[in-house]
DRENTIGU-26414 format. One record per atom (N, C-alpha, C): residue in one letter; x, y, z. Coordinates in steps of 0.2 Angstrom, whole numbers, plus 5000, padded with zeros to 4 digits. Layout:
! DRENTIGU-26414
AXYZ/...
This chain:
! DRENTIGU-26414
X494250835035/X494650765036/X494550735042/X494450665042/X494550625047/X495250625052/X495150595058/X495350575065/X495450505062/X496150475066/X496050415065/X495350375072/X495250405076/X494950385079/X494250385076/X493950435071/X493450455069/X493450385063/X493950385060/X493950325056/X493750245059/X493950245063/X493750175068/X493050175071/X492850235073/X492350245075/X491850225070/X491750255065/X491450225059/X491450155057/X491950115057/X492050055058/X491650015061/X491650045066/X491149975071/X490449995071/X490350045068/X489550055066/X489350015058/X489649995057/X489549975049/X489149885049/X488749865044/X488449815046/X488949745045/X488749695048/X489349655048/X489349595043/X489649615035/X489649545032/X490149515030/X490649525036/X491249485033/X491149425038/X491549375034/X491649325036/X492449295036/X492649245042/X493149245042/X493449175046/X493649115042/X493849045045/X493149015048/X492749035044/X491948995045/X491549035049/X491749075050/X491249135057/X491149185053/X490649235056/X490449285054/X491049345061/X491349375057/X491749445060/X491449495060/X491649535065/X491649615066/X492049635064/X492149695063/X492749745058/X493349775063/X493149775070/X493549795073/X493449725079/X493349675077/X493849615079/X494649625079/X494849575084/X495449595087/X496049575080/X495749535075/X496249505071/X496349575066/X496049605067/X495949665061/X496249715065/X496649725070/X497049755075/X497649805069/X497949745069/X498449775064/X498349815057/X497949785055/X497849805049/X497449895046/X497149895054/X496549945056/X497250005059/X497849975063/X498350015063/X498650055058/X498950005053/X499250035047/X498950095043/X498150075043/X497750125040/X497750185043/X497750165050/X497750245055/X498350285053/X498750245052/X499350315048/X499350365045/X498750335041/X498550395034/X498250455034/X497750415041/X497550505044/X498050535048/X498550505053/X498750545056/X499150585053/X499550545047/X500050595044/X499550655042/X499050645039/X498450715036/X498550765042/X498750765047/X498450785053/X499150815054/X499750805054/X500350795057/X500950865053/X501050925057/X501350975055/X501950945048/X502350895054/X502750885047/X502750835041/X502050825041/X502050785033/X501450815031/X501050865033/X500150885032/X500550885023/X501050955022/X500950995014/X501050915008/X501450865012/X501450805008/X500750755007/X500550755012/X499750695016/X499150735015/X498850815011/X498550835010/X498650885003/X497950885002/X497950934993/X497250964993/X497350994989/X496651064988/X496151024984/X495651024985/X494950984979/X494751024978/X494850984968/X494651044963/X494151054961/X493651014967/X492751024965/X492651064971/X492951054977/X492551104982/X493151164985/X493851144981/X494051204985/X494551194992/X494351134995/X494351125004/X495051075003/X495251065010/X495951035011/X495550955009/X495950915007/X495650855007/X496250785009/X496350745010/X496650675012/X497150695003/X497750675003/X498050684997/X497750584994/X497650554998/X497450504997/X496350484992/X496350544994/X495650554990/X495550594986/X496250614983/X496250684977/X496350654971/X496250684967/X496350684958/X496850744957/X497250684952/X498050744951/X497550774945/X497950844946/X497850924941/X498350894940/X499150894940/X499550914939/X500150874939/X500750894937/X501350834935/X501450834946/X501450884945/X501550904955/X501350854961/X500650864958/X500150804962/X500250734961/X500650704955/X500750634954/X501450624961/X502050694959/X502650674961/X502350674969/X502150704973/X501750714979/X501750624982/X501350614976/X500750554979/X501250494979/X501750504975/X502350434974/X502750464982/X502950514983/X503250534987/X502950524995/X502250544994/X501850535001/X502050455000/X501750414995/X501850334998/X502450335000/X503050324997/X503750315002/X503750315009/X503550385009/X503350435017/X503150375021/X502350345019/X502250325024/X502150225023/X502650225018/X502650145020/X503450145022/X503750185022/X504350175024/X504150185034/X503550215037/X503350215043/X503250135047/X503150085042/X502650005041/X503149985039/X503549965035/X504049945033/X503849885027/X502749895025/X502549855021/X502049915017/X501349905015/X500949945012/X500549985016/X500750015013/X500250075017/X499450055015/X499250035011/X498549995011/X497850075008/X498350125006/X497350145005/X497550174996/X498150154993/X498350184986/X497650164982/X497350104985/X496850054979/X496350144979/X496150154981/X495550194980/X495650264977/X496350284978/X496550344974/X496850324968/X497150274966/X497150244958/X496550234955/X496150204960/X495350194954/X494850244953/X495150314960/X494550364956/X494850404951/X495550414950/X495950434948/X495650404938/X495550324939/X495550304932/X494650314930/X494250304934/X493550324935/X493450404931/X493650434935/X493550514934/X493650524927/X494050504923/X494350504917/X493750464911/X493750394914/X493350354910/X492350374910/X492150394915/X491650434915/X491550484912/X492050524911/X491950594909/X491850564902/X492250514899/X492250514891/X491650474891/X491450424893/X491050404891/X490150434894/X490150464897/X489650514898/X489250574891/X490050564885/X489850574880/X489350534874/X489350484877/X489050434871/X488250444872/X487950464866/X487450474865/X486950414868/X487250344869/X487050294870/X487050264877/X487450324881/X487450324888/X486850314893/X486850264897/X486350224902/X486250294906/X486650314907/X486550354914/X487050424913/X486950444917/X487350524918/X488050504922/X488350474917/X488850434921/X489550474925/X489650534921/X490250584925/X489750624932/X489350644929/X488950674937/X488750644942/X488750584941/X488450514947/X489050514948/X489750534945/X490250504950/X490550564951/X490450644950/X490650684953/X490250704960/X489450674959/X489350674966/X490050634972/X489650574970/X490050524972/X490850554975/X491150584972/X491650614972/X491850664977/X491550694977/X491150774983/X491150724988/X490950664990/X490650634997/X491150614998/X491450574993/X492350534995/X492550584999/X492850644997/X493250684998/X493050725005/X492350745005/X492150765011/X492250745018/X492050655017/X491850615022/X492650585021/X493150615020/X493850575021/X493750495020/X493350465014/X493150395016/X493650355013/X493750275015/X494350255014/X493950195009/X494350165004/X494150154998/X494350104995/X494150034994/X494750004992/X494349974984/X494549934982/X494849944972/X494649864971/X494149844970/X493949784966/X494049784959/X494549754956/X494749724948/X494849684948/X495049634952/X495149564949/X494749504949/X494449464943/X494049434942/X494349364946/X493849314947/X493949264947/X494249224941/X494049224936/X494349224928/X493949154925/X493849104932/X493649054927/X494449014924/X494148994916/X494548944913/X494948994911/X495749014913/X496049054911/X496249074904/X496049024899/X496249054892/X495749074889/X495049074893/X494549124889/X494249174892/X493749194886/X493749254886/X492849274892/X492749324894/X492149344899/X491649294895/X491549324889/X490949294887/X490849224884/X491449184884/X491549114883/X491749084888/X491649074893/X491549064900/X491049024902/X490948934902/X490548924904/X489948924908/X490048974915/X489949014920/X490049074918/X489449104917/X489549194916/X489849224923/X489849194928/X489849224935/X490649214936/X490749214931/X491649174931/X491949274932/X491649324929/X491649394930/X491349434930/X491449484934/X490849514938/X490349554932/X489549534932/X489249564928/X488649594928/X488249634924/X487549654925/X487149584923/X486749554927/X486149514925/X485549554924/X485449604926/X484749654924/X484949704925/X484449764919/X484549814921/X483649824923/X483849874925/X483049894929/X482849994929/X482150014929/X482450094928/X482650134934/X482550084940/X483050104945/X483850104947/X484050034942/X484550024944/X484949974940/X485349944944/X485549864939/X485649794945/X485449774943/X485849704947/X486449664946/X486949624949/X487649624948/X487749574951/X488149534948/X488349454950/X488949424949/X489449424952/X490249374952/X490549364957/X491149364957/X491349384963/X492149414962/X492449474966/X492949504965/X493449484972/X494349464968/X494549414974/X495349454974/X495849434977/X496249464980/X496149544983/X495549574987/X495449654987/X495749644993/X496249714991/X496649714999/X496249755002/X496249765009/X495949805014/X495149825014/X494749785007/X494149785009/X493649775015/X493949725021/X493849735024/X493749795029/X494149835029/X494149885033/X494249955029/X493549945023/X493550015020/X492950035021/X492750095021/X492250105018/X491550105013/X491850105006/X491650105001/X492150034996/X491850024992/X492149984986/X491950024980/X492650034976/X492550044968/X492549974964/X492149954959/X492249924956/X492449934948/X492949894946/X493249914936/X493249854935/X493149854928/X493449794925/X494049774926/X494249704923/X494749664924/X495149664916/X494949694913/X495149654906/X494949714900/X495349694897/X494849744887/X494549694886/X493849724883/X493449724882/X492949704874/X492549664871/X492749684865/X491749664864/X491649674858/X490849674856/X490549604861/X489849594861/X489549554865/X489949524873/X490249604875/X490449574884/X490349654886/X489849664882/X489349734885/X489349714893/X489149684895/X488849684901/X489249644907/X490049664907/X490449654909/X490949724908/X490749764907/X491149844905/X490549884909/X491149884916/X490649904924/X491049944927/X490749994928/X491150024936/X490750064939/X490650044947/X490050064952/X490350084956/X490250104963/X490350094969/X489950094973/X490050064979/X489850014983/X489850034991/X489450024993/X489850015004/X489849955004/X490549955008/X490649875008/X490149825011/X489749875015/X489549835020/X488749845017/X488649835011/X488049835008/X487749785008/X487049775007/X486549705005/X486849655000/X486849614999/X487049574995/X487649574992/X487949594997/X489049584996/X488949545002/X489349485000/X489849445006/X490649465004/X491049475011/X491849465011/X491949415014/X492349355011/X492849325013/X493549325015/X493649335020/X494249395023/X494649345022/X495349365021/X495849325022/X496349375027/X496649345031/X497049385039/X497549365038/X498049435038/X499049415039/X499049455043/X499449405049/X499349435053/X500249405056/X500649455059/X501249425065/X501349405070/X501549355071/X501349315078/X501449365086/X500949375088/X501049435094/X501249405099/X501849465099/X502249465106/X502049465113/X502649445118/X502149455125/X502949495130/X503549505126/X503949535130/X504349605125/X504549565120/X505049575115/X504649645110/X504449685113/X503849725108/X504049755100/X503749755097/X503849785090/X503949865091/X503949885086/X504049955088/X503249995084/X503049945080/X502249955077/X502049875074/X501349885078/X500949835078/X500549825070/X500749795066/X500449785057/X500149735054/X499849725051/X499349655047/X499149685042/X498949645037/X498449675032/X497949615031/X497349635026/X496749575025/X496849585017/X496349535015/X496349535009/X495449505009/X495149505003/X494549475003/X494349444996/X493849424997/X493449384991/X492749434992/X492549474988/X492149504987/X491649474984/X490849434984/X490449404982/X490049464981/X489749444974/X489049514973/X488649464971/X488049444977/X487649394977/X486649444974/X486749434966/X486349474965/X486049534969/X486749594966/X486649654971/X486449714967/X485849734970/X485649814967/X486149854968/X486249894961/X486649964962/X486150014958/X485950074962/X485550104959/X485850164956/X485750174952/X485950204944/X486450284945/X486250304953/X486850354955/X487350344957/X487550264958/X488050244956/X488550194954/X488350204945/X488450174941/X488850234937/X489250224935/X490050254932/X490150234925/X489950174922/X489950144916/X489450094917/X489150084912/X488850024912/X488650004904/X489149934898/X488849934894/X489549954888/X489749994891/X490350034884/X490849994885/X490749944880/X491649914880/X492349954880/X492349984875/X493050034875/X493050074880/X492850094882/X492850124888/X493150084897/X492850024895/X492849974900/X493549914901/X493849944895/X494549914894/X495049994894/X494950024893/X495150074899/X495250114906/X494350064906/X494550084914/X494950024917/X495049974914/X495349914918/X496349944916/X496649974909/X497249984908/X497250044914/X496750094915/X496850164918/X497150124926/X496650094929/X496850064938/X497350044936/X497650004932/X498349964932/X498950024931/X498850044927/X499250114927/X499350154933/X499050174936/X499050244942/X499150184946/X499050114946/X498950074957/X499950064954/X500150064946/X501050034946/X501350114946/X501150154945/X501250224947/X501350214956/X500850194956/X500950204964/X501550134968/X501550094966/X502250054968/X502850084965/X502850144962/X503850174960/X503750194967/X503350224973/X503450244979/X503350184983/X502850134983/X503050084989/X503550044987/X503550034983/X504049964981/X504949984982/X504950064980/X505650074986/X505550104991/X505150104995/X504950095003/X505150025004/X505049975001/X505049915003/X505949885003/X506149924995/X506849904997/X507049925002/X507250025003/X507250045009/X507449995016/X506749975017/X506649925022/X507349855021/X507349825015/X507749795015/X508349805015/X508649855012/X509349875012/X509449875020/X508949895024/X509049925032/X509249845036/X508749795034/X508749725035/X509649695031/X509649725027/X510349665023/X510849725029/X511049765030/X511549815035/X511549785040/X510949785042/X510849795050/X511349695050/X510949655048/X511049605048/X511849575045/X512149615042/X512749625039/X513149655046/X513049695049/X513349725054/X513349675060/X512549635061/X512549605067/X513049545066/X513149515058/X513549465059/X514349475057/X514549545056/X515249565056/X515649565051/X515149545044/X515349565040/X515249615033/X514949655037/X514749725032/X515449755028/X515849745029/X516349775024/X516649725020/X516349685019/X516749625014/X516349615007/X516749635000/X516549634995/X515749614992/X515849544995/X515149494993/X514449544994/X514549565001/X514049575005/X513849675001/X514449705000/X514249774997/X514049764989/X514249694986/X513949704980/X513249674979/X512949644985/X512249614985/X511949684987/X512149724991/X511849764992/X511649834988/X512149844985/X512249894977/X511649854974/X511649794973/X511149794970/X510249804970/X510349804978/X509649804981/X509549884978/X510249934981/X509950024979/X509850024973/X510150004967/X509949994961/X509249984959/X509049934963/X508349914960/X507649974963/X507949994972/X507450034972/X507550114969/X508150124965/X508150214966/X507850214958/X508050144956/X507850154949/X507050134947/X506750104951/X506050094951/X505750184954/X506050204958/X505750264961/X506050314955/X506550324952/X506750374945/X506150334941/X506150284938/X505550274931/X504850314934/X504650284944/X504050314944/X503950404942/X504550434945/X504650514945/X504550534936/X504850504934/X504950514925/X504150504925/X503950464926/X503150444923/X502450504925/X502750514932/X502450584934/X502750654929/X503250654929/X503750704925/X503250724919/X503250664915/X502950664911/X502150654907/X501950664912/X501050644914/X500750704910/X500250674904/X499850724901/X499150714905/X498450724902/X497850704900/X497850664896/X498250634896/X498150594889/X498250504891/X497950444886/X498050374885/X498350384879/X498750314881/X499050274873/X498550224871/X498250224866/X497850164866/X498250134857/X498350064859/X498750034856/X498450024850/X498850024843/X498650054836/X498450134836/X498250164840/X498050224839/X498650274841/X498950284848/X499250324849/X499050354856/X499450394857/X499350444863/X498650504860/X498250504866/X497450544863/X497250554869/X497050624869/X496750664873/X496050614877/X496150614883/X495650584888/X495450604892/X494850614897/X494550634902/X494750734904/X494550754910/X494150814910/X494950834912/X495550834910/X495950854910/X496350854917/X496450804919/X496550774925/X497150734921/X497850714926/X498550704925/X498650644926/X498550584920/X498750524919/X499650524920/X499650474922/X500550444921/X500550414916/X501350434910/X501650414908/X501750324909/X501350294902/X501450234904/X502050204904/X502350204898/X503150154898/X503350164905/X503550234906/X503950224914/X503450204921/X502950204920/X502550184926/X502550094925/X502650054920/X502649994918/X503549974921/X503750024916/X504649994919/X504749994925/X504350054930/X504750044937/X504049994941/X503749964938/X503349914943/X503649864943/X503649854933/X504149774932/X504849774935/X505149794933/X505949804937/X505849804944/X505449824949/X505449804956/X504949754958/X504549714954/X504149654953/X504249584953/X505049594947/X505349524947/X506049534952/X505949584956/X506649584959/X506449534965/X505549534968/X505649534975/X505849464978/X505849424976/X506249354977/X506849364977/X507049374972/X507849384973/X508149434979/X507749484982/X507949524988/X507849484995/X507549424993/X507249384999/X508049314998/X508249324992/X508949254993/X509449314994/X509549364993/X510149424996/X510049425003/X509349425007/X509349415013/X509749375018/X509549305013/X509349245017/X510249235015/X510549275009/X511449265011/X511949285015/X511449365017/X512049395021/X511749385031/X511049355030/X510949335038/X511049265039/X511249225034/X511249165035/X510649115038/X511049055043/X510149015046/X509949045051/X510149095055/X509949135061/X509349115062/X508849175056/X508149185059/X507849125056/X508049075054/X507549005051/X507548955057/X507848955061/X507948915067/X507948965074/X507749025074/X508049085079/X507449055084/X507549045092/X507249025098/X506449065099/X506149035101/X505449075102/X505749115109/X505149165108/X505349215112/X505249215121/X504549135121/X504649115127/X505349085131/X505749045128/X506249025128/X506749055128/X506749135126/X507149165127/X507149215135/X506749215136/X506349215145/X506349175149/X506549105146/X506549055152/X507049055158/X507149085161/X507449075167/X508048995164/X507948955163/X508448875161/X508948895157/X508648935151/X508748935145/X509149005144/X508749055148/X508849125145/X509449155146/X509949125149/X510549145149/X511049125145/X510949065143/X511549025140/X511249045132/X510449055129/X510449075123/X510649135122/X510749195125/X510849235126/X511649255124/X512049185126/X512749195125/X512749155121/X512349115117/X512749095110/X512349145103/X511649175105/X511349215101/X511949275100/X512349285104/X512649345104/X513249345097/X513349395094/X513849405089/X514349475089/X513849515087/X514349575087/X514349605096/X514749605100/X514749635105/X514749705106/X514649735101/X514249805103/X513749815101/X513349785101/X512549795099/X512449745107/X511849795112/X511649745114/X511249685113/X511249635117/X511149575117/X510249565117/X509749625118/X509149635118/X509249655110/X509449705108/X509349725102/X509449675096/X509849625097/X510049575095/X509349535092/X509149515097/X508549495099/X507949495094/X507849595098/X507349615094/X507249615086/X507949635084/X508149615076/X508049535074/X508449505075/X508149435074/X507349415073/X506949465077/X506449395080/X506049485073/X506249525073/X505949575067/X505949535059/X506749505060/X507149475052/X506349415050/X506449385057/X506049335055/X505149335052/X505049415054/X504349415052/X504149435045/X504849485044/X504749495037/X504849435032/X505249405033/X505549335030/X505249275031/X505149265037/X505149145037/X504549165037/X504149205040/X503249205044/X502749185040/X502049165044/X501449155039/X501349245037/X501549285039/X501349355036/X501649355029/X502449335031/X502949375025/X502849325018/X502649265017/X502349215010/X501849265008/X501249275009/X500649325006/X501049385003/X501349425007/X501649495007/X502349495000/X502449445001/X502949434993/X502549424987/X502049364989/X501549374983/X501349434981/X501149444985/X500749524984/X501249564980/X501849574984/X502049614979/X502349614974/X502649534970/X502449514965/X502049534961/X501449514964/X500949504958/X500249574958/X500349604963/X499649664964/X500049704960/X499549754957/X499349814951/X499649754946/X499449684945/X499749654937/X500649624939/X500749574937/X501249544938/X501849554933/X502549544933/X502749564930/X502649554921/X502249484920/X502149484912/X501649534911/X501249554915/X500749594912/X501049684912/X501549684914/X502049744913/X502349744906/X502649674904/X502949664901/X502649674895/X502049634894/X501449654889/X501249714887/X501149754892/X501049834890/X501549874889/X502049874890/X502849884886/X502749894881/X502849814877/X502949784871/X502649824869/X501949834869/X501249844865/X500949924868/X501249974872/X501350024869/X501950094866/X502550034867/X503250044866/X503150084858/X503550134856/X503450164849/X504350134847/X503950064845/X504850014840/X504850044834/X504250074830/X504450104823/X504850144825/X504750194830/X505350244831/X506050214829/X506050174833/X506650144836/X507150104829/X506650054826/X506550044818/X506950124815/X506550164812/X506750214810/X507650244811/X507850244818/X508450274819/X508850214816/X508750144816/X509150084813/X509050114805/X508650114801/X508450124794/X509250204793/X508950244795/X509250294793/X509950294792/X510250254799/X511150244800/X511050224795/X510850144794/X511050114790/X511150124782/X510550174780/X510350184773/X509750174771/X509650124776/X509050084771/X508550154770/X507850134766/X507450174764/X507050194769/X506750264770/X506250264776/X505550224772/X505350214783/X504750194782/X504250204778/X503650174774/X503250184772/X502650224776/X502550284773/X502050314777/X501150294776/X500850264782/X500150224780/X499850294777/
């Protein structure tokens, strides 16, 4: 396992293709400060006596300790672990812990390679090219992030009715060294500052969109990838300190006719396979919000208290029933996630078929409940941001810059009307407000609600996969029987 410092260190050796507000960046430019932070968490906790048995697990290719963030679950154990490690450490940030992308996609990879490495029609040796692959992740502690979302083009059609084929990401050659690849892949969180990129599909798949049913990996810092970075960043302080410095990126990942040579290519060509590897990532990255996403309430609940306490009405009816509702939405997104590991075989539902045996025996979640507890804390998060902005009132919408709050003119007189509850100090007052503010009003906190909106699939696309792997005839059935009516016809 890596050092957080071994991790940064690698960093700045990597070659430089991101770009960023019309310039070309370095990885460990100052704006990537925060973000290169957050990340550093995830080693340390590997490292760290009282979270190692939580932040670290056994590899079941080589035996050796490895990052719980580079593992593939065996077992119901490992699911519950990896929901539990995330809480652990975004409840440390009070936002994403930022490396789930890469353990959700090798997690759906490992799975979808194996089966499709059976088709007689197989380009390549596609499970062993990623069990290499695999051995190196785990060895080289590498950090990983998750390309699936296309650019999409005209949203009501389909990859291959697409005026622009480049509308999602695709083969334009193959070759017997390799293939060549061309689109571009957008919202990637923390691509910037990963190591590698997995690539999946965005969508299922169906006959003549062969050549859009992909999944490779990549350095991000590779020949012909351009990143377009996008930087969230907190307005930094100069007196008032945070208690951790945080930011995240986002990217547009361009594949400007990019070679991937055939060791690592993971699918190439099999449609059904290819709309599994895009349901597989959607499933493990909303598995992995039943853990952030009640880290986040967590966070919130802490913010509606704290700010209920500061303004002196924390015992008043209004203020405990917004707040019941806040614990409701996180303990019950973190119960459906538990339930979904609970209940984790080897197995997909694939819709008209049923639940069937998939991959080399490695522990898928439970979809319904990995679907219920991402929608149910998905559609919540604006509503947690008007519960906010009820019980702190205009405070942090108009709260004083922090120079001003230093001004010798100024700094005493704001000091006595900022002031409310008299037993909190008038510092800590302070520090809270100008904290409320960054979660809330900031150029950081607009991106970080979309995000959690709409990453791992927005709440309709929860809702979609519900309905559509929900078993209603069951349910049908139980209504038939009370009633009388005749059982179902058996197909």
């Amino acid at each position: 396992m890596r050092t957080r410092a071994q991790y940064i260190e690698r960093l700045g050796k990597m070659n430089n293709n991101l770009y960023c507000n019309g310039q070309k960046m370095d990885r460990l430019d100052e704006r990537q400060e925060g973000t290169i932070n957050v990340m550093g968490l995830t080693f340390d906790a590997a490292w760290d006596p009282a979270s190692k048995d939580l932040c670290t697990a056994t590899s079941h290719i080589t035996g050796e300790v490895i990052n719980r963030f580079n593992h593939i679950h065996q077992s119901v154990e490992d699911l519950h672990k990896k929901q539990d490690m995330t809480r652990f450490l975004c409840n440390k940030v009070g936002q994403c812990i930022q490396r789930c992308m890469g353990i959700d996609a090798a997690n759906a990879i490992n799975a979808v390679s194996y089966e499709a490495q059976k088709s007689p029609k197989a380009k390549t040796a596609y499970h062993d090219n990623w069990l290499k692959w695999l051995e190196r992740f785990q060895r080289e502690d590498l950090v990983v992030s998750c390309a699936q979302t296309d650019v999409k083009g005209e949203r009501l059609k389909r990859p291959a009715e697409q005026e622009d084929p480049d509308m999602y990401v695709h083969v334009v050659e193959e070759r017997s060294d390799g293939i060549i690849v061309r689109g571009s892949k957008v919202h990637i969180s923390e691509a910037s500052i990963s190591d590698e990129i997995l690539v999946v599909p965005n969508r299922a798949l169906k006959k003549g969109e062969e050549q859009y049913a992909l999944c490779f990996a990549v350095p991000s810092d590779y020949e012909g990838i351009k990143q377009v970075v996008h930087i969230h960043n907190v307005r930094k302080r100069e007196h008032y300190q945070r208690g951790i410095e945080y930011g995240y990126t986002d990217s547009y990942i361009i594949f400007d006719d990019c070679f991937i040579p055939w060791e690592r290519v993971f699918l190439c060509g099999e449609t059904q396979h290819g709309g599994i590897a895009a349901l597989l990532f959607a499933l493990f990255h909303r598995h992995s919000y039943s853990g952030c996403k009640p880290a986040m309430l967590d966070y919130v609940i802490g913010l509606s208290a704290l700010a209920a306490e500061i303004n002196g009405i924390e015992n008043t009816p209004h203020v405990r029933e917004m707040q019941s509702k806040l614990i409701m939405t996180g303990e019950l997104g973190y119960a459906a996630g538990y339930t979904a590991s609970s209940l984790a075989k080897p197995e997909v539902f694939i819709p008209g078929v049923g639940n069937m045996k998939y991959g080399p025996g490695s522990y898928i979640p439970n979809t319904i409940y990995a679907n219920v507890g991402r929608c149910l804390t998905g559609e919540a998060v604006f509503h947690e941001q008007e519960i906010l902005c009820n019980i702190a009132g205009g405070m942090p919408a108009t709260f004083p810059y922090e120079n001003d709050l230093l001004n010798p003119a100024t700094k005493d007189l704001l000091e006595k009307y900022i002031k409310r509850n008299p037993k909190i100090s008038i510092e800590d007052q302070i520090k809270f407000w100008l904290n409320f503010g960054d979660f809330g009003l900031s150029s950081f906190s607009g991106p970080t609600q979309y995000g959690a909106y709409h990453g791992g699939g927005s709440p309709i696309m929860e809702q979609i996969a519900i309905t559509s792997q929900y078993d209603m005839e069951a349910k049908k059935d139980i209504v038939r029987a009370i009633a009388g009516m005749a059982p179902r016809a058996k197909k």
